[in-house]
LOLUM-447362 format. One record per residue (C-alpha): residue number from 1; x, y, z; residue in one letter. Coordinates in steps of 0.25 Angstrom, whole numbers, plus 5000, padded with zeros to 4 digits. Layout:
BEGIN
<site seq="NUM" c1="X" c2="Y" c3="Z" type="A"/>
...
REM end
This chain:
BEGIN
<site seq="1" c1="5335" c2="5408" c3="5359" type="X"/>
<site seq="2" c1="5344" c2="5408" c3="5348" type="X"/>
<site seq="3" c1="5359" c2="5401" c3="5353" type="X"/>
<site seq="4" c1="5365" c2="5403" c3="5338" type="X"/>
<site seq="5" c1="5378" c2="5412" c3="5337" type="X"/>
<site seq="6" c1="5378" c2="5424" c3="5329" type="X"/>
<site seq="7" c1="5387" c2="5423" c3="5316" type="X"/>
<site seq="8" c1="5398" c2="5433" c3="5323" type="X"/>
<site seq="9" c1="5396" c2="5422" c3="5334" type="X"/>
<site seq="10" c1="5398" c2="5410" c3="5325" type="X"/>
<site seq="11" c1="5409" c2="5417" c3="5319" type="X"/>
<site seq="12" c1="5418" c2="5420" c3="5330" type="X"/>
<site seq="13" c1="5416" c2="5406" c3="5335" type="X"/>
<site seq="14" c1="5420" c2="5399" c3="5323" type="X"/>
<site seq="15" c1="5432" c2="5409" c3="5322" type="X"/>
<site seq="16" c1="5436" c2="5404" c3="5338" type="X"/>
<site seq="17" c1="5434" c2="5390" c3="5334" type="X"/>
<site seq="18" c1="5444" c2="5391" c3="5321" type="X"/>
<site seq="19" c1="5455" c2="5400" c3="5328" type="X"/>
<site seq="20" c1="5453" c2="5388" c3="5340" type="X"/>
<site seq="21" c1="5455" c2="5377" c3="5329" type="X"/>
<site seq="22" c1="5467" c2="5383" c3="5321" type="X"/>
<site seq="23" c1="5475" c2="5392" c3="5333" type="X"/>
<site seq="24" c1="5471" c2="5387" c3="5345" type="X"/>
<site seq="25" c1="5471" c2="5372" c3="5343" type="X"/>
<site seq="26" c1="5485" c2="5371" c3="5340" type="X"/>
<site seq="27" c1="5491" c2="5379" c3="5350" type="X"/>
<site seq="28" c1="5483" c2="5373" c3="5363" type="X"/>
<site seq="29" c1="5489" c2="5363" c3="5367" type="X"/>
<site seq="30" c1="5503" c2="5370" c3="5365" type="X"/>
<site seq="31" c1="5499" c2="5383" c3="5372" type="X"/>
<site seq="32" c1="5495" c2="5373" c3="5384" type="X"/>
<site seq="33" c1="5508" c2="5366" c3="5386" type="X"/>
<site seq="34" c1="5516" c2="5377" c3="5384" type="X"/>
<site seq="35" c1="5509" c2="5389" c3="5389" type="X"/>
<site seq="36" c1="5514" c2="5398" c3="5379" type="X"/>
<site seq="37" c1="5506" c2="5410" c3="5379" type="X"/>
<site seq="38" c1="5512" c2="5415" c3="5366" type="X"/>
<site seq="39" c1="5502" c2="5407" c3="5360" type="X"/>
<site seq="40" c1="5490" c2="5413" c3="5368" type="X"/>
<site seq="41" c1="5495" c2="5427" c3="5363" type="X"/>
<site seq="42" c1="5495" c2="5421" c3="5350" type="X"/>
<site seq="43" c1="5482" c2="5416" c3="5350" type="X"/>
<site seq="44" c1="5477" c2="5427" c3="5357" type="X"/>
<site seq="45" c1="5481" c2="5437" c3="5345" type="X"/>
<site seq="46" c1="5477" c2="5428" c3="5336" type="X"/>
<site seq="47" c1="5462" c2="5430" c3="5344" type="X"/>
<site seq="48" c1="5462" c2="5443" c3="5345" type="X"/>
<site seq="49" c1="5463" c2="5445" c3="5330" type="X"/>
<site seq="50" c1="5451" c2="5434" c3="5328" type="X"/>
<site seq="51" c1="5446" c2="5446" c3="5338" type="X"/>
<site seq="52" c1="5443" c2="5436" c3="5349" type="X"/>
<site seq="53" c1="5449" c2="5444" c3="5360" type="X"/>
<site seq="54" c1="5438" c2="5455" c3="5361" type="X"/>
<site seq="55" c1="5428" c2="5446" c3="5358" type="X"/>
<site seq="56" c1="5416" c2="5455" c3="5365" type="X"/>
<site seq="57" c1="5423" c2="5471" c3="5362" type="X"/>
<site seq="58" c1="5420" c2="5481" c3="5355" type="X"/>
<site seq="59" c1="5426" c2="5483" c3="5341" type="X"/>
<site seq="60" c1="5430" c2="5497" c3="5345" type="X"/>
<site seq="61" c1="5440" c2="5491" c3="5353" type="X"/>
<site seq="62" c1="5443" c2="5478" c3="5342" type="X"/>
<site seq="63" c1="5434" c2="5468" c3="5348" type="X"/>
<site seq="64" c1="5425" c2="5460" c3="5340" type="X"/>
<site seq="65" c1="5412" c2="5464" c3="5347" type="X"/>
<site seq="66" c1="5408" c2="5448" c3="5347" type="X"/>
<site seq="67" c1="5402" c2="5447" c3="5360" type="X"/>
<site seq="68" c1="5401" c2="5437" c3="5373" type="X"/>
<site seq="69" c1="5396" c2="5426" c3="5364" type="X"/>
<site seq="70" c1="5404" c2="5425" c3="5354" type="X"/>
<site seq="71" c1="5418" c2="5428" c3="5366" type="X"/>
<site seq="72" c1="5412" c2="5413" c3="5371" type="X"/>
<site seq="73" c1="5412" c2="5407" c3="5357" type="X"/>
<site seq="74" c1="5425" c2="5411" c3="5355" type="X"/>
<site seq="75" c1="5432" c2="5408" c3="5368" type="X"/>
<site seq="76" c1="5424" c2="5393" c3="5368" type="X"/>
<site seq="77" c1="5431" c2="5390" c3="5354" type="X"/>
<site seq="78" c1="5443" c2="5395" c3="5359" type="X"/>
<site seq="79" c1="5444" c2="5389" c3="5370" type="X"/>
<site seq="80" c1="5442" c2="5375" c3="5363" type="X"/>
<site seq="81" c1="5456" c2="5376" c3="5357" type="X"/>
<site seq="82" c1="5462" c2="5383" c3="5369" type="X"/>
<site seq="83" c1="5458" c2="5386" c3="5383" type="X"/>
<site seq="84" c1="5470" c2="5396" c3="5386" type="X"/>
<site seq="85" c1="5467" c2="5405" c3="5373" type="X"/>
<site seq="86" c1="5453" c2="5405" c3="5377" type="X"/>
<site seq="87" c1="5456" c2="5410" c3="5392" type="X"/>
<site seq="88" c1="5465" c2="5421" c3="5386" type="X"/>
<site seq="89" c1="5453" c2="5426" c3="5375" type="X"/>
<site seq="90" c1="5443" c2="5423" c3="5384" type="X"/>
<site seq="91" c1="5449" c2="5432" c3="5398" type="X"/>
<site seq="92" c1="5454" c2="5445" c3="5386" type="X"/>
<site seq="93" c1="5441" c2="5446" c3="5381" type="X"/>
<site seq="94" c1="5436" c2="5446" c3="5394" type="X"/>
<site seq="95" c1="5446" c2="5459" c3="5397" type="X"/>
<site seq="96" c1="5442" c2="5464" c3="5386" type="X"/>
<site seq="97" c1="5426" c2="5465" c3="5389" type="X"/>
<site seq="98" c1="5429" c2="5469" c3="5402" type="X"/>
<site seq="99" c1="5438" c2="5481" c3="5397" type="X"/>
<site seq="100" c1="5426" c2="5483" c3="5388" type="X"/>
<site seq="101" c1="5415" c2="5484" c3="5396" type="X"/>
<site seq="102" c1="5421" c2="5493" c3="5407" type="X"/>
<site seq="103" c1="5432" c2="5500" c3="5400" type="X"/>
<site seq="104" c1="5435" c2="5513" c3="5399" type="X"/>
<site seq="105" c1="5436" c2="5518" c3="5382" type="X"/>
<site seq="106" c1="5450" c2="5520" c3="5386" type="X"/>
<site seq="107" c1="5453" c2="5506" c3="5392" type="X"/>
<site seq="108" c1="5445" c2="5500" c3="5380" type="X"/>
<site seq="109" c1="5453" c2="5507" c3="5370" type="X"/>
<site seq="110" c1="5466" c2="5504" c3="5376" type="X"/>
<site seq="111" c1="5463" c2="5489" c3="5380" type="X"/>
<site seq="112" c1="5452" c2="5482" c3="5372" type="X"/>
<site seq="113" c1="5459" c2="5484" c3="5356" type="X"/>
<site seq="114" c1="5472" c2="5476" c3="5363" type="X"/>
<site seq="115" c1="5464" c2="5466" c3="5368" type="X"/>
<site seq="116" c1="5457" c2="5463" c3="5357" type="X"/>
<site seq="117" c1="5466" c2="5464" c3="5348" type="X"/>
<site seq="118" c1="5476" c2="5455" c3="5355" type="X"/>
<site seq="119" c1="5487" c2="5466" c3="5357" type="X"/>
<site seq="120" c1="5483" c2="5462" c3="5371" type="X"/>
<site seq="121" c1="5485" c2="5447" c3="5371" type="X"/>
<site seq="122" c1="5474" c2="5446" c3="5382" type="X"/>
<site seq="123" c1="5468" c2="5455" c3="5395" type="X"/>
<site seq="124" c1="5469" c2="5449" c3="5409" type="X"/>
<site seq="125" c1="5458" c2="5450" c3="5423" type="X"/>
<site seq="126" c1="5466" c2="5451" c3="5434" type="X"/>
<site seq="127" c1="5456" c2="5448" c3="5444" type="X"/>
<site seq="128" c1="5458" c2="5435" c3="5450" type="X"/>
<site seq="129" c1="5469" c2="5435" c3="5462" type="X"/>
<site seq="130" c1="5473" c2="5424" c3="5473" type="X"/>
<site seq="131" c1="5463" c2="5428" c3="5483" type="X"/>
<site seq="132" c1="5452" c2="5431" c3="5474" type="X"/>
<site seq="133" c1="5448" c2="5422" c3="5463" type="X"/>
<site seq="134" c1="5434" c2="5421" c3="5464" type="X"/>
<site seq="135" c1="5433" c2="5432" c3="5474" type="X"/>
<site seq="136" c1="5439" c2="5443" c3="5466" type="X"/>
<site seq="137" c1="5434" c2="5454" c3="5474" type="X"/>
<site seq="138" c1="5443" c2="5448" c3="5484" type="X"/>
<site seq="139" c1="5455" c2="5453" c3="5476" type="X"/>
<site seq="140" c1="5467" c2="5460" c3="5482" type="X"/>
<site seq="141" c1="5475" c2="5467" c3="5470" type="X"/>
<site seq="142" c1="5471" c2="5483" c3="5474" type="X"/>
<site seq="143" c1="5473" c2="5494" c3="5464" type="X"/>
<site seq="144" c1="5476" c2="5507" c3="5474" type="X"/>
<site seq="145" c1="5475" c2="5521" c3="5469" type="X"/>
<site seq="146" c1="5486" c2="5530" c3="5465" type="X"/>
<site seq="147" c1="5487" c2="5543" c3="5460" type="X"/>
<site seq="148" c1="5487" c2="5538" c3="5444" type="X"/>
<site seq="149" c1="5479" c2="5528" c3="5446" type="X"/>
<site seq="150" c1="5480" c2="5514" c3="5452" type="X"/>
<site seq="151" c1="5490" c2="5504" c3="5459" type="X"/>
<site seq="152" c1="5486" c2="5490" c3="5457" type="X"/>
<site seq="153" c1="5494" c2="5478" c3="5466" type="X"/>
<site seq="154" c1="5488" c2="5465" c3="5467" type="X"/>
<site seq="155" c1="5491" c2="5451" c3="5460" type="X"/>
<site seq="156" c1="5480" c2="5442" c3="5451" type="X"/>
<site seq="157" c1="5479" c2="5428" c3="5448" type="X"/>
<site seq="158" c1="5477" c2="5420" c3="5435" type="X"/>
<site seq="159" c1="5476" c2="5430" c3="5426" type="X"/>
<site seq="160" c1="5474" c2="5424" c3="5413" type="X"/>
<site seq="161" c1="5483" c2="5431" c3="5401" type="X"/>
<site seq="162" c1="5490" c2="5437" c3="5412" type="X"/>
<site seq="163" c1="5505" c2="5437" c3="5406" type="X"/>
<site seq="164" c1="5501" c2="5440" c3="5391" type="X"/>
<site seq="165" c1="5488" c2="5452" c3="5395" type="X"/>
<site seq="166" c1="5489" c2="5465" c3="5391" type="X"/>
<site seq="167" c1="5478" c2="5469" c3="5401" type="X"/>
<site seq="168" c1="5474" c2="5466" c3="5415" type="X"/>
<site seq="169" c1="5462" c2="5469" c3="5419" type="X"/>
<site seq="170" c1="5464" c2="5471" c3="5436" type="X"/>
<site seq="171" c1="5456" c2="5469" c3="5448" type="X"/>
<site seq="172" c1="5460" c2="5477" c3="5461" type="X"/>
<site seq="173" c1="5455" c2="5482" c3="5474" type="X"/>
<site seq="174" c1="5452" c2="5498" c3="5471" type="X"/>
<site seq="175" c1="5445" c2="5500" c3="5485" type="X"/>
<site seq="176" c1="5450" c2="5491" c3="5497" type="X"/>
<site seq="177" c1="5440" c2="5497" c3="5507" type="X"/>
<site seq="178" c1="5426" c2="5494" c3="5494" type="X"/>
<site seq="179" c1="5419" c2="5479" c3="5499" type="X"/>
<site seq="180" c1="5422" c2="5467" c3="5492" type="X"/>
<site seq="181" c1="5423" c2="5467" c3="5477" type="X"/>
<site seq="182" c1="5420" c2="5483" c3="5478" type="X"/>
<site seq="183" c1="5433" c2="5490" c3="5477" type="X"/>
<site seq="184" c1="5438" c2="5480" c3="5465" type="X"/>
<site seq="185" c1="5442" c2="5490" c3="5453" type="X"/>
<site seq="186" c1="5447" c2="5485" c3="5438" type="X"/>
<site seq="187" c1="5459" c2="5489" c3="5431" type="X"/>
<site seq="188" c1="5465" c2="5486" c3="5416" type="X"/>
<site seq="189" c1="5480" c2="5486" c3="5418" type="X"/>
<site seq="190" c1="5490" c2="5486" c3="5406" type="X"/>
<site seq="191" c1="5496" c2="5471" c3="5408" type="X"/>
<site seq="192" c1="5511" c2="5479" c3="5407" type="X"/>
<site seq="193" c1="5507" c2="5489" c3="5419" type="X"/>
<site seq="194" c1="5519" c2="5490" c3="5428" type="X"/>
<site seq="195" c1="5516" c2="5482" c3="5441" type="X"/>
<site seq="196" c1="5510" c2="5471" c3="5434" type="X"/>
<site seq="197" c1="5518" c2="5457" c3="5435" type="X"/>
<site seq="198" c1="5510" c2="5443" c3="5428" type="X"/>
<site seq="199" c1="5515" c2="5431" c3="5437" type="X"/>
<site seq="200" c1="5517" c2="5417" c3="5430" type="X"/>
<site seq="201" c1="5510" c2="5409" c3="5422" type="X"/>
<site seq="202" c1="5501" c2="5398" c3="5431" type="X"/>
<site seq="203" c1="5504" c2="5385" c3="5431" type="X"/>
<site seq="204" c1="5487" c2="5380" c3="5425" type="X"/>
<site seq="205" c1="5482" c2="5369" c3="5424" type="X"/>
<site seq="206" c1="5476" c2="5373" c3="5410" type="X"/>
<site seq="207" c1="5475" c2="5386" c3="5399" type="X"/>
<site seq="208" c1="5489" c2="5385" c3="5399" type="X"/>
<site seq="209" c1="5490" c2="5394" c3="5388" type="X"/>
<site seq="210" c1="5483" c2="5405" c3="5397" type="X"/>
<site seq="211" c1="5491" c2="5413" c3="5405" type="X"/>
<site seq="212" c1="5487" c2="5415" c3="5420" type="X"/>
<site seq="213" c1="5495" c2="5422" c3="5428" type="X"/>
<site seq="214" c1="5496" c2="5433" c3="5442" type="X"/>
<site seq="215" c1="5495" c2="5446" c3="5439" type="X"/>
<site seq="216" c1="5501" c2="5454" c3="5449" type="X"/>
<site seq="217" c1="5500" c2="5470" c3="5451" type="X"/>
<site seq="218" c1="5510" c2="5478" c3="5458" type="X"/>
<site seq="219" c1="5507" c2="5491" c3="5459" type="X"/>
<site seq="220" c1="5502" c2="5492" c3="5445" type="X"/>
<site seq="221" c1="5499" c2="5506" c3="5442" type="X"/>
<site seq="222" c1="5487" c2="5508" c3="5433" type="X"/>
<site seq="223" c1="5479" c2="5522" c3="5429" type="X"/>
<site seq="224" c1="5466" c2="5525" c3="5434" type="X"/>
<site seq="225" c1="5461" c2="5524" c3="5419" type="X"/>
<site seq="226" c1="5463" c2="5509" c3="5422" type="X"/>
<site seq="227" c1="5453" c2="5506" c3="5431" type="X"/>
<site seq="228" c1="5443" c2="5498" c3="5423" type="X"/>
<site seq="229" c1="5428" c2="5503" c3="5425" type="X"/>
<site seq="230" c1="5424" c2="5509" c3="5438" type="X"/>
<site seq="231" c1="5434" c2="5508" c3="5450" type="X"/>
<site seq="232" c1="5430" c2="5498" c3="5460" type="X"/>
<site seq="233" c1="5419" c2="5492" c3="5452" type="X"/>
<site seq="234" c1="5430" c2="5480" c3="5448" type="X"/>
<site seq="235" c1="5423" c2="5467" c3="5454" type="X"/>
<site seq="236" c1="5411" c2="5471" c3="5445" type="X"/>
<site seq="237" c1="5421" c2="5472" c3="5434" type="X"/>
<site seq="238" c1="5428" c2="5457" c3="5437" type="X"/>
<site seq="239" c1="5413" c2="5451" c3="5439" type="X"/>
<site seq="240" c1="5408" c2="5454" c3="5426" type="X"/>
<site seq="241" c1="5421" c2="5450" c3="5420" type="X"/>
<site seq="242" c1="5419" c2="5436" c3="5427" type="X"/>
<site seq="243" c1="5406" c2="5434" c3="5420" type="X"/>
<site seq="244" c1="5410" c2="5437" c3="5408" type="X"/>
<site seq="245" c1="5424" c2="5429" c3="5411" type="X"/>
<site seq="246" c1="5415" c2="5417" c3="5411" type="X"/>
<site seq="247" c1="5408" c2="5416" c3="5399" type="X"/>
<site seq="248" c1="5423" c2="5415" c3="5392" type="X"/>
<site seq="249" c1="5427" c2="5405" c3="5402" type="X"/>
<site seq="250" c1="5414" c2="5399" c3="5400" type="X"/>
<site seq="251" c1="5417" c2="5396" c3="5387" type="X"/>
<site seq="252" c1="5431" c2="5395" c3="5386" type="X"/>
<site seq="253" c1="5428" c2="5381" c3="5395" type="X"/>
<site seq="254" c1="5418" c2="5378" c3="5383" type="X"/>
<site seq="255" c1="5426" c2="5378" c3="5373" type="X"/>
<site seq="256" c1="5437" c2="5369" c3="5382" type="X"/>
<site seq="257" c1="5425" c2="5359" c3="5387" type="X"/>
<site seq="258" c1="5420" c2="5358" c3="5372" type="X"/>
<site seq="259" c1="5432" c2="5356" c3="5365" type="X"/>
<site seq="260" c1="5438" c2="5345" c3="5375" type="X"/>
<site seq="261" c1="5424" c2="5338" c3="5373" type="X"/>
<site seq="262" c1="5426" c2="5340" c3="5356" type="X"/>
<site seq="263" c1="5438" c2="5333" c3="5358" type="X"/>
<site seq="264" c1="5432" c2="5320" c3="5366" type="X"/>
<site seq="265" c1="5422" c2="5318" c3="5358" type="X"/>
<site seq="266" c1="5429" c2="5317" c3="5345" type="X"/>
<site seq="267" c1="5441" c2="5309" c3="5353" type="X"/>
<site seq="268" c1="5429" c2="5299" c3="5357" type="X"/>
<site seq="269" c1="5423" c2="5298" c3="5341" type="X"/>
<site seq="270" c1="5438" c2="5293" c3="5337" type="X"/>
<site seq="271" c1="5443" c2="5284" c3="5351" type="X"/>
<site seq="272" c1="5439" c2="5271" c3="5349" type="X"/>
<site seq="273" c1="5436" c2="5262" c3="5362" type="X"/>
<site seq="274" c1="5429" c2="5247" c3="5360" type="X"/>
<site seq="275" c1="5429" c2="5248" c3="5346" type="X"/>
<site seq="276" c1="5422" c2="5262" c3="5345" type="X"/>
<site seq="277" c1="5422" c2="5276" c3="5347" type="X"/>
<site seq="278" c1="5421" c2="5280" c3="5361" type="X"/>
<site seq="279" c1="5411" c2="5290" c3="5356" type="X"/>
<site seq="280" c1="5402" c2="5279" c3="5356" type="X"/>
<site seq="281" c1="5401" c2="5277" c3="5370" type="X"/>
<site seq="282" c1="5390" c2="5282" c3="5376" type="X"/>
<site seq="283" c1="5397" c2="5285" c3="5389" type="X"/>
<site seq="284" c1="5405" c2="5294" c3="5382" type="X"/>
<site seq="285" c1="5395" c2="5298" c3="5375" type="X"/>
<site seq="286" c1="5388" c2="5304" c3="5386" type="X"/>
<site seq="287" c1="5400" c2="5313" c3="5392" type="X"/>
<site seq="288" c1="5401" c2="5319" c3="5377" type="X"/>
<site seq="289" c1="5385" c2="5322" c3="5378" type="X"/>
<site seq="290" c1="5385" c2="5327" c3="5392" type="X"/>
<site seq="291" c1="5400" c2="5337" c3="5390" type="X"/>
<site seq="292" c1="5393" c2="5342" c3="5376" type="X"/>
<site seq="293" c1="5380" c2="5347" c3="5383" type="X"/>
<site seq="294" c1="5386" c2="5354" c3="5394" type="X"/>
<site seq="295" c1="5396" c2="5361" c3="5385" type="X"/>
<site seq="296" c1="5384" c2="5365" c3="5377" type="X"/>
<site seq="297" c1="5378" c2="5369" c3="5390" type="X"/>
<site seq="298" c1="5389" c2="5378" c3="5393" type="X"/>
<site seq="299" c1="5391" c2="5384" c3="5378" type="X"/>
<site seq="300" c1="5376" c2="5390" c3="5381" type="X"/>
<site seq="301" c1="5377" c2="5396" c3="5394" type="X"/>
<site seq="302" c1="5392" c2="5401" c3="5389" type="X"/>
<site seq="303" c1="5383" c2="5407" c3="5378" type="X"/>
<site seq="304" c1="5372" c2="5411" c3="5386" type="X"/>
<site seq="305" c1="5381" c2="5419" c3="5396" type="X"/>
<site seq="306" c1="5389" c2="5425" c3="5384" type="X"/>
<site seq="307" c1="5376" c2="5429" c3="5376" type="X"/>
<site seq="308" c1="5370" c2="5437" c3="5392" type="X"/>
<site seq="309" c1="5383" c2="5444" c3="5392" type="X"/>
<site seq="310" c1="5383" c2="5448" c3="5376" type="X"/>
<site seq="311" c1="5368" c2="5452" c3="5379" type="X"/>
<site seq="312" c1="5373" c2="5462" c3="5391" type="X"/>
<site seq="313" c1="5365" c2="5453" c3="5401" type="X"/>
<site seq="314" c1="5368" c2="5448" c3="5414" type="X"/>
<site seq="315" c1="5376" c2="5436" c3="5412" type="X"/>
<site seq="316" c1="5384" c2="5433" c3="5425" type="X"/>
<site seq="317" c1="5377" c2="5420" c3="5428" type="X"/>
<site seq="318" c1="5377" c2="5415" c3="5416" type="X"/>
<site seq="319" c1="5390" c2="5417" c3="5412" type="X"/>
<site seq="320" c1="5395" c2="5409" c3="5426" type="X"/>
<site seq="321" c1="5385" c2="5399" c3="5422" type="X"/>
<site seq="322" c1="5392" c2="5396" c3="5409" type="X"/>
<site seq="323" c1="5407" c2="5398" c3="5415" type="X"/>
<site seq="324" c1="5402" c2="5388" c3="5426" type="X"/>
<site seq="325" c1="5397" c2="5377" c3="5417" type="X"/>
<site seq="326" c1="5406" c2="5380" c3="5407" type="X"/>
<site seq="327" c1="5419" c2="5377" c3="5412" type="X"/>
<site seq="328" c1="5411" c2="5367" c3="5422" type="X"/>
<site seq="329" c1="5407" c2="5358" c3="5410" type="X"/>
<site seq="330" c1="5421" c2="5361" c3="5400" type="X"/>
<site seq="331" c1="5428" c2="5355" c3="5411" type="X"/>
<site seq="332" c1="5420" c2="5342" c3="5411" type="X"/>
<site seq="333" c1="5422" c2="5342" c3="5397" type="X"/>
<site seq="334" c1="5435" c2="5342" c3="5397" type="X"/>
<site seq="335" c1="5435" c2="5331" c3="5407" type="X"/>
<site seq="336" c1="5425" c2="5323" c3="5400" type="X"/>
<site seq="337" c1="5432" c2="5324" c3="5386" type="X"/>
<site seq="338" c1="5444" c2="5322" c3="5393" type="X"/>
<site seq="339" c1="5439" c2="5309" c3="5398" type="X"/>
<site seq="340" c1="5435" c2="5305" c3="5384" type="X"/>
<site seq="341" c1="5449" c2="5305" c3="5379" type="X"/>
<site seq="342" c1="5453" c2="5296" c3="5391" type="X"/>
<site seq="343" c1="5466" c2="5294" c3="5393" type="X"/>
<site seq="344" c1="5470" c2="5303" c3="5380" type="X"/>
<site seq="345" c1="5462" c2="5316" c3="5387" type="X"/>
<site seq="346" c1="5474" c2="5315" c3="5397" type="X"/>
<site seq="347" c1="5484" c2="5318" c3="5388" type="X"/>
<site seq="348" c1="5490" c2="5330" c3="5385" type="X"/>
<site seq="349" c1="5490" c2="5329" c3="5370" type="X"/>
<site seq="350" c1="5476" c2="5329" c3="5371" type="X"/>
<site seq="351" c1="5469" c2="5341" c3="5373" type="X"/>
<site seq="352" c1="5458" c2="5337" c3="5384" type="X"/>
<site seq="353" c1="5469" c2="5337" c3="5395" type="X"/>
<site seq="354" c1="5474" c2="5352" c3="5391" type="X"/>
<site seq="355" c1="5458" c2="5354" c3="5389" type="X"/>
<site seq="356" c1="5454" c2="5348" c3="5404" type="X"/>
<site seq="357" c1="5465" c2="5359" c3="5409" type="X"/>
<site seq="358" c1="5462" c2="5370" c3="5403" type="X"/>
<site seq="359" c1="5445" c2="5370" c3="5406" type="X"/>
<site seq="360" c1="5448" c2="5368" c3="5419" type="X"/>
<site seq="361" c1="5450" c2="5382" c3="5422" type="X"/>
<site seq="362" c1="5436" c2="5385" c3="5416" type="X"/>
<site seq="363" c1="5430" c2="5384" c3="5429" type="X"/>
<site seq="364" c1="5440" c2="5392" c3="5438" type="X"/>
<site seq="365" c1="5442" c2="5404" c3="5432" type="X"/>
<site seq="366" c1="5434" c2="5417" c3="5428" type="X"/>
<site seq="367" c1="5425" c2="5411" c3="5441" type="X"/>
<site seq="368" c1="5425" c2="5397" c3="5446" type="X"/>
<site seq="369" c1="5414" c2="5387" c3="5444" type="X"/>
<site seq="370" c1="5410" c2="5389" c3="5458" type="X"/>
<site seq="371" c1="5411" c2="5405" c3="5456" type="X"/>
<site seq="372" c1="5401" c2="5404" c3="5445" type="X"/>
<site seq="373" c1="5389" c2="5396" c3="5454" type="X"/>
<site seq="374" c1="5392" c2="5406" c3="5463" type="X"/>
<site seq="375" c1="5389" c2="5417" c3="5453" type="X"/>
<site seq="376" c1="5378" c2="5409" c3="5446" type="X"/>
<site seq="377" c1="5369" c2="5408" c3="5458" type="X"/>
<site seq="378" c1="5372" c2="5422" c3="5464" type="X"/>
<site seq="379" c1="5366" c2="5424" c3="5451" type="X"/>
<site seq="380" c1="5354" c2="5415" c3="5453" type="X"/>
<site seq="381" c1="5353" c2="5420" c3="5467" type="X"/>
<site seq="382" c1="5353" c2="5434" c3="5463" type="X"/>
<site seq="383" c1="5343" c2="5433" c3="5451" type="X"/>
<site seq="384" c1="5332" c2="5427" c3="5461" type="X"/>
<site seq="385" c1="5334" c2="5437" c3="5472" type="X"/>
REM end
């Protein structure tokens, strides 16, 4: 089995990890505490023309043809500097696959050359609402039927990018009377549609420079043309873009876990403690050694799932199964390198507290940890029947 990248691969990784070094770096910590978004926009633009907001489209529509492999390199680089600009590249390439792969040439031609090009500043799923998170075929936004088209009313929850999107792409119930999860349909609605309203910012915990916001829709008025593959064939629609959601969260909690341990481990080759380097205790030692084998760990099933989905295979299992242990293992990365520093990890001005925050997330959204067993061993389960 060869693991090696290809040169295109190697390429975009190291073109991540320089804009991460000289862009990035020095506005985290400031884009945290402030939450001003002008400086995600900024960064976003500066993304789009590095061509890393269409990471996996056609050229014909001004992607960079790159595919899913190199998408997870540069999200994990990305997300080393800054979680939030991670989140925001990570959820628009997403929208922009999804428009891609069942689009019409007309929605294509009109949606994907202003993501990728950062005319759009990002695209939005609007599929998660207060009663259904991990349920989303339980969603009540409907989209009723009118003489030009459709009439969408509902209202969703943490949508990422949702004050600065230029595209949502909408969830609702087309067929009240289909079963469960049958009667979904899928929408791309322009972000300045009449009826739409973006509530305020959340007050997070972390990715403070990410906006999350309520999207609510009242009586939004959308044409049949916008109606986003087959009608009622939605839930199939949102489950696949949760699978391929997780390979970007996946590595996006990478990229946090492996720079918080970086951090640590040249913090203990310089702290002095009984007369020498806390590197050189072998108790510390040991957490350095267990964080960095589990983050390797996790970098191959992220690439493992990511090379399945560039191949066209099935990759739903392995993609929750790098998502799971991802997130699972940056967050006890962050805690372990966090616990390294001692009393200095605690502090603000240090980044291992704005680090612990932000991964923290890693394992809640785009499917919960326990959403991902559940998906995992349904596989398992289905494969042996």
């Amino acid at each position: 089995m060869n693991l090696s990248l290809t040169e295109e691969q190697q390429m975009i990784q190291e073109t991540a990890k320089r804009f991460a070094e000289t862009e990035l770096q020095a506005t985290a910590e400031k884009l945290d505490q402030t939450k001003d978004y002008e400086i995600t926009k900024a960064h976003v633009r500066n993304l789009a023309e590095l061509g890393f907001m269409g990471l996996n489209i056609d050229a014909e529509y001004g992607g960079t043809e790159a595919g899913v492999v190199a998408f997870s390199l540069a999200v994990t680089e990305i997300a080393k500097a800054c979680a939030s600009t991670a989140v925001t590249m990570s959820v628009t390439n997403m929208v922009a696959e999804v428009i891609q792969a069942m689009g019409s040439d007309e929605q294509k031609q009109k949606y994907l050359p202003k993501i990728c090009s950062g005319e759009f500043y990002a695209g939005s799923f609007c599929l998660t609402e207060a009663g259904a998170g991990s349920d989303p075929a339980s969603m009540r936004t409907r989209a009723v039927k009118t003489e030009s088209g459709w009439s969408i009313s509902g209202t969703k929850q943490w949508i990422t990018s949702a004050e600065f999107a230029g595209v949502f792409v909408v969830w609702a119930v087309t067929d009240a009377e289909a079963p469960k999860g049958k009667g979904i349909s899928c929408f791309l609605v322009d972000a300045d549609a009449a009826g739409i309203t973006c509530g305020p910012g959340e007050k997070k915990m972390g990715q403070h420079g990410s906006a999350t916001n309520e999207v609510h829709f009242e009586n939004c008025e959308v044409p049949d043309s916008a109606v986003l593959g087959k009608l009622n064939d939605g839930f199939r629609i949102a489950v696949a873009e949760l699978a391929g959601g997780r390979i970007g969260i996946g590595s996006l909690a990478l990229g946090i876990g492996q720079a918080a341990m970086d951090y640590a481990t040249q913090y203990t080759l310089e702290r002095k403690q009984f007369g020498k380097p806390i590197a050189d205790f072998q108790g510390l030692q040991w957490m350095i050694a267990d964080r960095a084998t589990e983050l390797e760990a996790a970098r191959l099933l992220l690439m493992n799932a990511a090379y399945l989905k560039e191949a066209g295979k099935p990759f739903a299992k392995e993609a929750s199964m790098a998502k799971l242990f991802a997130s699972e293992k940056a967050n006890q990365a962050c805690y372990t390198a966090l616990q390294l520093l001692g009393g200095y990890g605690y502090m603000q001005e240090y980044p291992l507290e704005r680090m612990s925050r932000d991964v923290r997330i890693t394992s809640i959204y785009e499917g919960t940890s326990e959403v991902q067993r559940l998906v995992i061993a349904r596989e398992i389960l289905r494969e042996l029947r």
